[in-house]
Residue, then its C-alpha position, 0 to 999 in steps of 0.5 A: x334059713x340062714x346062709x354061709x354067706x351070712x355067717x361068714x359075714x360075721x367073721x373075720x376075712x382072714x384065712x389061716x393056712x400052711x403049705x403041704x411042706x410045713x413042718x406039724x409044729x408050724x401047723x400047730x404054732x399057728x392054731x395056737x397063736x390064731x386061736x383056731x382048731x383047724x388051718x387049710x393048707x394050700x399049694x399055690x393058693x389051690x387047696x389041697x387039704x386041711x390039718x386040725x389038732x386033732x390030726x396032730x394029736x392022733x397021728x403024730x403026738x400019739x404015735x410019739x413022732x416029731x412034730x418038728x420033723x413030720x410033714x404036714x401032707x402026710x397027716x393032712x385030710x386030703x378028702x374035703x367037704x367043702x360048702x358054698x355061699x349059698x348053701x343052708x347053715x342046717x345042711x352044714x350042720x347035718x354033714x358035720x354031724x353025718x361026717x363027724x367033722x368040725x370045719x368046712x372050708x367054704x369055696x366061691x368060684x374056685x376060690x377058699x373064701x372062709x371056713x365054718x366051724x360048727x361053732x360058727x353055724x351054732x352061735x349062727x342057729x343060736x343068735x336067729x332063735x334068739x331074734x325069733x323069741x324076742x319077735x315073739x314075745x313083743x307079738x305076744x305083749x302086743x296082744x295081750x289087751x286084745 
């Protein structure tokens, strides 16, 4: 079974974040630039909450606010799920499908170190059942004489 550790080392160290104050446009600019789907927001380095576009999208676009005058915390996640270094890429997975998320910041000693994004776990899952197969058909080659 593969880790978030293992995953996280795979990815770059960056960590994309505004803070509470930031305007939805900020938020927005920066997914855009940073090609991510989701950026954590951060209050004095203590995460306080994560912002996807799809927020931006249902609580601010859709309604027809401004994205210029709309504050990030108040259409922020508040309530998080976050993981850690040892945890399992399958148990992420069964809480993004469970809680119908995509992103899972990732915390070691109180600190966010990362964040997973279920493309992240599935690209994981992938590549190690890719090795698996390759395993097994050399197994396989090897034996096929006997």
């Amino acid at each position: 079974m593969s880790t978030v550790k293992h995953c996280l080392d795979r990815k770059p160290k960056t960590i994309v974040s505004v803070p509470p104050h930031d305007k939805v446009v900020k938020a927005l600019e920066l997914m855009r630039d940073k090609r991510v789907r989701s950026i954590l927001v951060l209050e004095d380095e203590k995460l306080v909450g994560i912002v996807s576009q799809g927020d931006c999208a249902i609580k601010v676009l859709l309604p027809g606010a401004n994205a210029a005058e709309t504050s990030i915390e108040s259409v922020m996640t508040r309530k998080l799920i976050t993981v850690k270094l040892e945890d399992t890429l399958e148990s992420c997975m069964a809480t993004m499908v469970k809680l119908h998320i995509r992103h899972l910041p990732v915390i070691d000693a109180g600190t966010v170190i990362g964040v997973v994004s279920i493309g992240d776990i599935v690209k994981e899952i992938l590549s190690l059942q890719g090795n698996q197969i390759d395993f097994l058909e050399t197994f396989i080659k090897g034996h096929e004489g006997n």
